[in-house]
N, C-alpha and C positions, 0 to 999 in steps of 0.2 A: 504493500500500500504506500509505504513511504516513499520508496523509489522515486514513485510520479514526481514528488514533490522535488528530491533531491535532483532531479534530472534537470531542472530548469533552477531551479536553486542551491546549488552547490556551497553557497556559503554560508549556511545556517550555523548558529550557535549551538554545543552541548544542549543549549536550555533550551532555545528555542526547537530542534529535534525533538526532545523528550517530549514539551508541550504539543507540539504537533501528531507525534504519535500515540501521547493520547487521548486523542482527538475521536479516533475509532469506537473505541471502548466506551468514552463518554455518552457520544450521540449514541449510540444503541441501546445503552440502558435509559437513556432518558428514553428515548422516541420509542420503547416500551411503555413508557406511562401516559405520554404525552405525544402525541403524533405532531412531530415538527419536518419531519423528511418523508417522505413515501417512501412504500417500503422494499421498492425497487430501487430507488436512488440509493435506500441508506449502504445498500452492499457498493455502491460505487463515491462512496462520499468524499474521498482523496481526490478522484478526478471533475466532480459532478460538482461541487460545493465548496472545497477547500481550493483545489484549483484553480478553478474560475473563478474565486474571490479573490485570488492574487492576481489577477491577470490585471487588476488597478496597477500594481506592483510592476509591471512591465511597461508601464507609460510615466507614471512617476515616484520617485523616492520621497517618501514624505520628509522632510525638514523636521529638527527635533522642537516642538512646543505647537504643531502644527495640530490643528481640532478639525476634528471628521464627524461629522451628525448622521448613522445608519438608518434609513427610513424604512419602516416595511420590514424590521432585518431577521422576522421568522424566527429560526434557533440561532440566528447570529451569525448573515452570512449578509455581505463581504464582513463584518464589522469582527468578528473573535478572530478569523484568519491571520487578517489583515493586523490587529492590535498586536497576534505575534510575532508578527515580522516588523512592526516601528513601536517597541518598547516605550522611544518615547515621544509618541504620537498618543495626545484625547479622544479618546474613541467615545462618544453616546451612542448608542442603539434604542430605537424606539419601536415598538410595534401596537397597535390598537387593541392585541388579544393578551390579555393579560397572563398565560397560562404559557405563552412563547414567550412573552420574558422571565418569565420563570425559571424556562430552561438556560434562560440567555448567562441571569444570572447565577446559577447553580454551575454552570459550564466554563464563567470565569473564575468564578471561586475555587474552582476545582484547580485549575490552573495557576494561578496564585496570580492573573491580570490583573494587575492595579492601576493600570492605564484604562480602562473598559468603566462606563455608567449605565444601567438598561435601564429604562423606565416604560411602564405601560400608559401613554398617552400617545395624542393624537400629534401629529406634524405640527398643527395648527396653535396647538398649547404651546409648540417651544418656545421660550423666551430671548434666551441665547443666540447670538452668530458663530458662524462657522467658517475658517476654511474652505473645506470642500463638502459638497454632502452626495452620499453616494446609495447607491440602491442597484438590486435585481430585479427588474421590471416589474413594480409593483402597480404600475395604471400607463395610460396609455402618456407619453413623453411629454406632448401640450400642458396634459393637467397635470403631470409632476411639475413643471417648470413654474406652472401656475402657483405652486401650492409651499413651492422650496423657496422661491426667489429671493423672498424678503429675509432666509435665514442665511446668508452669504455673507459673510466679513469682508469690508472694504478692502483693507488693505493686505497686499500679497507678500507671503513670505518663502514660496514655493517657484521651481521653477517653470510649472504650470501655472497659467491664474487662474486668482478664485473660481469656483464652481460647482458645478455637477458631474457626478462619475457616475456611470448610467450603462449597466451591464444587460444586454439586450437578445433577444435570438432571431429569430425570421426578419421577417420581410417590413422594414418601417420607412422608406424614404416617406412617404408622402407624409409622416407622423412631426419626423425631421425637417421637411419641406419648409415651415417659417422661419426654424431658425439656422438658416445654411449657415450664416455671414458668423454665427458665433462659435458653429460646433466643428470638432474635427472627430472622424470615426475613426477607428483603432480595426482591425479583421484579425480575431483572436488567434485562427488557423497561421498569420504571420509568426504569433510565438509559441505555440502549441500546434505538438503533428496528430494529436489523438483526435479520432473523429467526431467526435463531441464538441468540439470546438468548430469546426466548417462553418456553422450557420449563424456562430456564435458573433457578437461587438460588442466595443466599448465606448461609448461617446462620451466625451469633453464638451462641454460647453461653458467658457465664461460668463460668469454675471459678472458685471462692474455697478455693485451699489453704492450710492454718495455715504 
């Protein structure tokens, strides 16, 4: 299982390997109690979930004090992956079903992420700005952008700017169609050879809030 991981990321830490590997063991017993993965995915969760949440990781390195708000983030996906791989990067994860953040935070505890916050509310409750805010296609791109935009921190400390990271699968131009002029698409198949990746992207989209 780890393999996957180590084949595009070769420079993982003792700590961050361990946390990663037991990443396995975790989601299964939770998603025994608490259905956070189908249970078709969960036998592929290194390539389907953990992978593809790094696949952020392959367009930008987060800068250390840099804040990430997970929308939608299920049992914690981009948002657990990703917190192990930028130690010290602010990870919140939010989801609306209060029984997925449950797992979110029983998953980082287990772990010992102390860079990780989960809270069960709504997008709309956040109060806070962000960095970047990122998600697995949790509505269609319009009304994410709709519903993120005003949670974007002005100023840029990455060498991405501020935004949206926006982990996507089929078929969206016409979704993307208003905001060409901001977004740039990523074709996951460019850094990943497993077939699960093919239909797979990543959009960047700048906000510039005053």
């Amino acid at each position: 299982m780890m393999e996957i991981l180590t084949k595009y990321f070769p420079d993982l830490t003792d700590q961050q390997m361990d946390q990663f590997g037991r990443l396995g063991a975790l989601y299964e017993e939770w998603n025994a109690q608490i259905n956070v993965i189908s249970r078709k995915d969960i036998e592929q969760l290194y390539e389907r979930h953990v992978l593809h949440s790094l696949a952020i990781a392959k367009v930008i390195q987060f800068n250390p004090q840099t804040t990430v708000l997970d929308v939608g983030t299920g049992g914690g996906f981009p948002g657990i992956p990703l917190a192990i791989l930028f130690p010290e990067t602010s990870f919140m994860l939010i989801d609306s079903i209060g029984k997925k953040i449950k797992v979110v935070n029983e998953v980082a505890s287990a772990l010992g992420l102390t860079n990780v916050t989960a809270e069960h509310i709504r997008v709309e409750e956040v109060k806070q700005k962000f960095d970047f805010v990122v998600s697995r296609a949790v509505t269609a791109f319009p009304r994410f952008v709709s519903m993120v935009q005003t949670k974007v921190a002005s100023q840029s400390k990455n060498d991405l700017p501020n935004g949206i990271l926006y982990l996507k699968g089929g078929d969206f131009d016409e979704e993307i169609e208003p905001f060409r002029k901001q977004i740039e698409v990523y074709e996951l198949q460019s850094f990943f050879q497993e077939e699960f990746f093919e239909t797979k992207r990543l959009i960047h989209m700048s906000i510039k809030n005053k």
